[in-house]
C-alpha positions as CSV (number, residue, x, y, z in Angstrom):
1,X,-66.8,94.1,176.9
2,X,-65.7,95.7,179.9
3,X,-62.0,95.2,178.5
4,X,-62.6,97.5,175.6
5,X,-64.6,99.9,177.8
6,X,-61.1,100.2,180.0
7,X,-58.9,100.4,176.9
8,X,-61.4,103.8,176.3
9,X,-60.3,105.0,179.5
10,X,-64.6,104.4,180.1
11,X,-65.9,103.9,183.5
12,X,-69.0,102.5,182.1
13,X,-70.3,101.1,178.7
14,X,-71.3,103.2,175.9
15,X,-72.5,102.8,171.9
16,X,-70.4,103.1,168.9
17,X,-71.7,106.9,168.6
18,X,-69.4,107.4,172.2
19,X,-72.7,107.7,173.8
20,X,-73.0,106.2,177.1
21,X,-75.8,103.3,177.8
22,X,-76.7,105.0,181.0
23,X,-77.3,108.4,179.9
24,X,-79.7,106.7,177.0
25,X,-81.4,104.9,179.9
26,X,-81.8,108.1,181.9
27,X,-83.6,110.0,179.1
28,X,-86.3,107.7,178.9
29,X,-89.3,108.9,181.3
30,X,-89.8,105.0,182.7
31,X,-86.1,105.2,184.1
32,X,-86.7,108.7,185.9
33,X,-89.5,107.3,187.3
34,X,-88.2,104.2,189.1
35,X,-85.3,104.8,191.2
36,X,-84.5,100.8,191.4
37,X,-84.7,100.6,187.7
38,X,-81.8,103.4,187.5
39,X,-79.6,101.6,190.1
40,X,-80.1,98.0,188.1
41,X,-79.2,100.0,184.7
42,X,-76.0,101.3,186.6
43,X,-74.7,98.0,187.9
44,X,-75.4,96.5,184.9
45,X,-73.9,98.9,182.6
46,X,-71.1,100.0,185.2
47,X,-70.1,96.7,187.3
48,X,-68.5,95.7,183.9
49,X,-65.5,97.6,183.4
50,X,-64.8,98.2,187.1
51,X,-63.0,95.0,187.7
52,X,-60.6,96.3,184.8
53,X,-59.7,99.5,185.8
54,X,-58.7,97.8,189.4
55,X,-56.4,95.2,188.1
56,X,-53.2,96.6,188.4
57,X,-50.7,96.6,186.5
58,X,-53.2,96.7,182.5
59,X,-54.9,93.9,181.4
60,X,-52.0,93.2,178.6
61,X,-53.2,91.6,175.5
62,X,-51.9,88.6,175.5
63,X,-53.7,87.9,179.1
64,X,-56.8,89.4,177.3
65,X,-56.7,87.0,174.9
66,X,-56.1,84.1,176.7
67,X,-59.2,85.0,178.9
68,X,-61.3,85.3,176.1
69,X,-60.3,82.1,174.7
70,X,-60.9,80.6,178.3
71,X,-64.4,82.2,178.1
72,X,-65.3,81.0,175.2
73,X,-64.6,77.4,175.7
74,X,-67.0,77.0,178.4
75,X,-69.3,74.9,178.2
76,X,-72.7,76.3,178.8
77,X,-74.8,75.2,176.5
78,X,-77.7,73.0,177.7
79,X,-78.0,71.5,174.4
80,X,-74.4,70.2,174.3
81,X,-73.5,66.3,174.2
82,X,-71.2,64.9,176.6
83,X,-68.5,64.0,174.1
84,X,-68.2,68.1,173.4
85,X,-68.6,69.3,176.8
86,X,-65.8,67.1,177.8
87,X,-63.8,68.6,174.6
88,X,-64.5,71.9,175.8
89,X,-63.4,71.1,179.3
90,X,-59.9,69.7,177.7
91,X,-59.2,73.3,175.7
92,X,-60.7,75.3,178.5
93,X,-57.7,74.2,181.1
94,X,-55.2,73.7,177.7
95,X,-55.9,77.6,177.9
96,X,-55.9,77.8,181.4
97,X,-52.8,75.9,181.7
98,X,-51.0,78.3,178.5
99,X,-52.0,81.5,180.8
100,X,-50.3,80.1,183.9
101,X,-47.5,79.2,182.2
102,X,-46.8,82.6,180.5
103,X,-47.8,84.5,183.9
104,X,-44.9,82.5,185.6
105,X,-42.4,82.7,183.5
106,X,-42.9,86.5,182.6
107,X,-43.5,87.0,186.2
108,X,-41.9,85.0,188.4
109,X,-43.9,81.9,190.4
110,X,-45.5,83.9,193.2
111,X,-46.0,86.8,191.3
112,X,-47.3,85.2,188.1
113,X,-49.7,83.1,190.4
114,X,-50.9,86.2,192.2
115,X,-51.3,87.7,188.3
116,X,-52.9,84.5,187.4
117,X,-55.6,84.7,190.3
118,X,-56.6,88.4,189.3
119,X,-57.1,87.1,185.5
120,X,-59.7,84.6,186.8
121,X,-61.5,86.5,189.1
122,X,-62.0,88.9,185.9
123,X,-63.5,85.7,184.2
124,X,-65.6,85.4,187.4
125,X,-67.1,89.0,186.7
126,X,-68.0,88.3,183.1
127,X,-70.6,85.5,184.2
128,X,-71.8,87.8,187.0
129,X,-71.7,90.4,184.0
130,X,-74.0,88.2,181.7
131,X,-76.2,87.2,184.6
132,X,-77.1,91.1,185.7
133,X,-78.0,91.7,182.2
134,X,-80.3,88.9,182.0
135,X,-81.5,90.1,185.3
136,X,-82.1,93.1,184.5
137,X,-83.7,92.8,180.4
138,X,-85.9,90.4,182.2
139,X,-87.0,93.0,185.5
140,X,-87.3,95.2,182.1
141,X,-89.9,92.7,180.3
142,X,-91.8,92.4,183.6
143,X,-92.0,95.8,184.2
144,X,-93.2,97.0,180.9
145,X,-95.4,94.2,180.4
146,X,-97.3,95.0,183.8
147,X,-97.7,98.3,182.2
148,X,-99.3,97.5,178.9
């Protein structure tokens, strides 16, 4: 998400009515309240598109989709068997592999393997992404529920 937030020229996330998710958060009287609460929504809501807007030169598309096709064939699910974790694994470095290669030859070795390293540090921040929301709908839960 924090991709299409930078393609907006956003420094944070916002709705489909260009409103941003921070200022809806600060409205409510529970936010104003709780100072740590505010900082939580920020990182979460912020910490996602900043990684974007310092990779220099643009995220190009190509590299976008490459990293979302890397993304998406990890293999997370607890649920999974064996047999498709290790298919996963196989089409996760396919992709991986398919990135490096087009980094390199577009860029040169050293310079496509610098590039390379900045795409998967961005992969990096969408697991640490994922993992503040969670952190932070579930310090939400808690808090309300303590509450009611």
């Amino acid at each position: 998400m924090g991709y299409i937030f930078h393609q907006y020229g956003a420094n944070t996330s916002f709705g489909s009515d260009g409103l941003s998710v921070l200022d809806a958060y600060r409205t409510r009287d529970i936010f104003k309240k709780d100072l740590k609460l505010m900082n939580m929504a920020s990182k979460t809501f912020s910490c996602n598109v900043l990684p974007f807007n310092n990779i220099f030169p643009q995220l190009e598309k190509e590299e976008f989709a490459l990293l979302l096709l890397i993304l998406c064939s990890y293999p997370v699910g607890s649920k999974l068997s064996k047999y498709s974790k290790e298919l996963l694994y196989k089409e996760q470095s396919f992709y991986i592999k398919m990135l490096m290669r087009h980094l390199q030859i577009k860029l040169g070795d050293v310079k496509g393997a610098n590039r390379y390293v900045e795409c998967l540090r961005l992969t990096d921040q969408a697991f640490i992404s994922g993992q503040r929301y969670f952190l932070f709908v579930s310090y939400i839960e808690t808090y309300l529920f303590n509450f009611n």
